[in-house]
C-alpha positions as CSV (number, residue, x, y, z in Angstrom):
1,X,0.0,0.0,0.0
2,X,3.1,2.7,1.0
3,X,4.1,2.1,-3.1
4,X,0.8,2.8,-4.4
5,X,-0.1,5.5,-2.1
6,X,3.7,7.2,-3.5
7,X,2.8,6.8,-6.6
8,X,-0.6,8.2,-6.4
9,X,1.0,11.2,-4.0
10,X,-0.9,11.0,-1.3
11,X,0.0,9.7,2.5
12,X,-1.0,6.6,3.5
13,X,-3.1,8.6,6.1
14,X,-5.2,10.2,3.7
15,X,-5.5,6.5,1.7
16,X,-7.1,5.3,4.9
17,X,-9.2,8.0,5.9
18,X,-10.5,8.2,2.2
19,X,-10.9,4.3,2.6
20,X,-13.0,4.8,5.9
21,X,-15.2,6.6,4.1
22,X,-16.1,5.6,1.0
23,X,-14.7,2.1,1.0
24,X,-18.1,0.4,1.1
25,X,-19.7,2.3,-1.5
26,X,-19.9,1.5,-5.0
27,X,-20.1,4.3,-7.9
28,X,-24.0,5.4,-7.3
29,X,-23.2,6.0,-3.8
30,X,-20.4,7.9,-4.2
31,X,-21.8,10.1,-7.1
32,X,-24.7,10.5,-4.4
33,X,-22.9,11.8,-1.7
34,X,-20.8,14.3,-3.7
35,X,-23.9,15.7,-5.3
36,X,-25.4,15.8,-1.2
37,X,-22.3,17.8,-0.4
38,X,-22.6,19.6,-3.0
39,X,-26.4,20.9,-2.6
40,X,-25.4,21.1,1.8
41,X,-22.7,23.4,0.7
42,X,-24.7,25.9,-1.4
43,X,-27.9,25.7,1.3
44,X,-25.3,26.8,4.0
45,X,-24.1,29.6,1.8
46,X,-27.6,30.9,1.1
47,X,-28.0,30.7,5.0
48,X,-24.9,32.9,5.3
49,X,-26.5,35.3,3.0
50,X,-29.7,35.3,4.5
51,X,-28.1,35.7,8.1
52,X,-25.9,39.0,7.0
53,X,-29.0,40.5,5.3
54,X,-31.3,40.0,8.7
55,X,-28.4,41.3,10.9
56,X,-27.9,44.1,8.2
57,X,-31.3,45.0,9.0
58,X,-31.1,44.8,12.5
59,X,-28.5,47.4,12.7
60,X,-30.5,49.1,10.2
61,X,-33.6,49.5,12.7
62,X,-31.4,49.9,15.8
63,X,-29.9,53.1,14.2
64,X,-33.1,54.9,13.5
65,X,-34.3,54.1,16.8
């Protein structure tokens, strides 16, 4: 495994960790999981944008008052 991982250039750490995650899954699974990261990533940004433009508008309102 130490010659493979080399010649792939990754650590054996990251071969095992990568292995602990996906190592029971076939293709569909995998291509399922990245597209769920995928969609969780863009939902947390538009939380992030969502959450600035509330707190925006708190400051907004605290101002005039």
């Amino acid at each position: 495994m130490p010659d493979l991982c080399r010649e792939l250039g990754i650590s054996t750490a990251t071969f095992y960790k990568w292995r602990s995650k996906f190592g029971g899954m076939d293709a569909s699974l995998m291509a399922r999981m990245k597209d769920l990261e995928a969609e969780n990533a863009r939902l947390r940004k538009m939380y992030i944008e969502e959450k600035l433009k509330a707190e925006v508008v708190a400051e907004a309102l605290a101002e005039k008052w």
